[in-house]
C-alpha positions as CSV (number, residue, x, y, z in Angstrom):
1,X,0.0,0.0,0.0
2,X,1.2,3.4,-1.1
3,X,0.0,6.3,1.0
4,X,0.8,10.1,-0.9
5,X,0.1,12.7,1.9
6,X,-2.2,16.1,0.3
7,X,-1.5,19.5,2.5
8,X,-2.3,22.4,0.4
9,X,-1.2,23.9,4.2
10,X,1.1,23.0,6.6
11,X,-0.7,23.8,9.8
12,X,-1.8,20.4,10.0
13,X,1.3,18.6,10.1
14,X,2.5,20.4,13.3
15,X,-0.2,18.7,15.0
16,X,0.1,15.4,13.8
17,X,-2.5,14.9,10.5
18,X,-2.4,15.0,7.1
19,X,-5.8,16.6,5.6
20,X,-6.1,13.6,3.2
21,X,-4.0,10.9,1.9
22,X,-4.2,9.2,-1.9
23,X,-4.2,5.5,-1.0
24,X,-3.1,2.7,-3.5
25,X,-2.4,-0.5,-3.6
26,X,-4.5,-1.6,-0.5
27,X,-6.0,-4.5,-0.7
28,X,-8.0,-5.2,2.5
29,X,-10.1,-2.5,4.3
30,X,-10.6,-2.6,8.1
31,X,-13.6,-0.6,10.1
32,X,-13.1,-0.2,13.3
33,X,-16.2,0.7,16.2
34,X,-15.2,3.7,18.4
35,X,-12.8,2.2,20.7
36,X,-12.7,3.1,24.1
37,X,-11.0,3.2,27.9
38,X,-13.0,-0.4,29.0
39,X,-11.6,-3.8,30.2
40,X,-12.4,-6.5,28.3
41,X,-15.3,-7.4,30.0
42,X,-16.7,-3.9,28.6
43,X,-16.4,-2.3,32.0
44,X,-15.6,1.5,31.9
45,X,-12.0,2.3,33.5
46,X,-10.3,5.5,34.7
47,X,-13.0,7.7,36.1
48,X,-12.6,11.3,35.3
49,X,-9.0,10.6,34.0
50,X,-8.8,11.7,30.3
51,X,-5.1,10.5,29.9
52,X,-5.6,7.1,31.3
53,X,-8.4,6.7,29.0
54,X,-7.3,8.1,26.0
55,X,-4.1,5.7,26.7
56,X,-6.2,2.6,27.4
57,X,-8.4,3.7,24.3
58,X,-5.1,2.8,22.2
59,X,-4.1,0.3,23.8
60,X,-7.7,-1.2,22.6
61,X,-7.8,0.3,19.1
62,X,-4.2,-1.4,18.4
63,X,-5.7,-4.5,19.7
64,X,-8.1,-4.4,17.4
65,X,-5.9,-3.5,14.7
66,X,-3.8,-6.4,15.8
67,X,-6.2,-9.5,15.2
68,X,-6.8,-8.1,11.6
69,X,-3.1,-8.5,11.2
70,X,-2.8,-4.4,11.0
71,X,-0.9,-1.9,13.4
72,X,-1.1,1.5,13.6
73,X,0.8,2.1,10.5
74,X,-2.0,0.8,8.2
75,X,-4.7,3.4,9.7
76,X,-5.7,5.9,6.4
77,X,-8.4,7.7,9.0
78,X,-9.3,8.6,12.6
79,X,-12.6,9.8,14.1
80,X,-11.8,10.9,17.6
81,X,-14.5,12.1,20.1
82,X,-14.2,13.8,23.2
83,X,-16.6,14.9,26.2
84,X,-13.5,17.9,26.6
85,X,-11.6,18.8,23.7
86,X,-9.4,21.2,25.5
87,X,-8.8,18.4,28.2
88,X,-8.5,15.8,25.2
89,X,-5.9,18.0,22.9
90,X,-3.7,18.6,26.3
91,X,-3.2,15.1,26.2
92,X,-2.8,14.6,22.4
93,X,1.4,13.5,23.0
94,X,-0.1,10.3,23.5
95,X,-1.2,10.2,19.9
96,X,2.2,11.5,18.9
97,X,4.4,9.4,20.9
98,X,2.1,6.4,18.9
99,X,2.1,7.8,15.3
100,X,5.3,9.7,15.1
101,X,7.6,7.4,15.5
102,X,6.1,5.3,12.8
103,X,5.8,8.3,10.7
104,X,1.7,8.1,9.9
105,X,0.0,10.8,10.1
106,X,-3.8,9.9,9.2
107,X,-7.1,12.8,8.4
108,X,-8.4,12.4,11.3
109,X,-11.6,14.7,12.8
110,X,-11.7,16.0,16.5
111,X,-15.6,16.4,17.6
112,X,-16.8,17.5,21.2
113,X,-19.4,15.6,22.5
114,X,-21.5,16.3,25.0
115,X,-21.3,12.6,26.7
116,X,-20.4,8.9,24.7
117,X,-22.6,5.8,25.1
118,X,-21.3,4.4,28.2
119,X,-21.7,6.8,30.9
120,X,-18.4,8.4,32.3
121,X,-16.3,7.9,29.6
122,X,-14.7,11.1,28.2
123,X,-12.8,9.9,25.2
124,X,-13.5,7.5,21.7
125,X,-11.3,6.7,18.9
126,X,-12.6,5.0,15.4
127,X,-10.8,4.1,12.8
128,X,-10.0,2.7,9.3
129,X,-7.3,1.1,8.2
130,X,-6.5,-0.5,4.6
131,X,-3.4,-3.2,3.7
């Protein structure tokens, strides 16, 4: 897969997205549901801590990712969702310390919300990936 980055502007980049990407060569497509900061049994963790959750939120999308066979590295989009966007983007090194070493820096959308389908979490992360 072949992934050409499109940034008529730079402002993007500085924090951490492309504005779109030409993709070619993929053969397989992966949706992923919102992922969130839950056990495995579903159960909500880290009350009231975005940071924890937005970390455990990875940890879940890239297990996800994982049993298709994918990492990180083959998401082409993000949908991200927070209850606090200023709280959310304050913690946005933890998308960076994931993406940026594996230089990939998917569109991806930031959208305040005033609460997500399980009560008390604060933070959601969908994505699609291709190979």
């Amino acid at each position: 897969m072949q992934r050409t980055p499109v940034n008529p502007w730079n402002w993007s980049l500085k924090l951490g997205y492309n504005q779109a990407e030409i993709i070619e060569g993929a053969s397989r497509q992966l949706i992923c549901a919102g992922q969130t900061a839950v056990d495995a049994n579903g159960n909500p963790q880290h009350a009231g801590d975005m940071r924890a959750q937005m970390d455990l939120a990875l940890n879940n999308l890239e297990a996800v990712l994982s049993d298709a066979d994918m990492s990180l590295r083959n998401i082409i989009k993000l949908g991200v969702y927070a209850t606090d966007v200023d709280e959310a983007l304050k913690n946005f090194d933890l998308l960076g310390m994931r993406f940026g070493p594996i230089e990939c820096a998917p569109p991806m959308t930031l959208l305040g919300v005033t609460r997500l389908a399980i009560p008390g979490l604060l933070f959601e992360i969908e994505a699609t990936a291709a190979a």
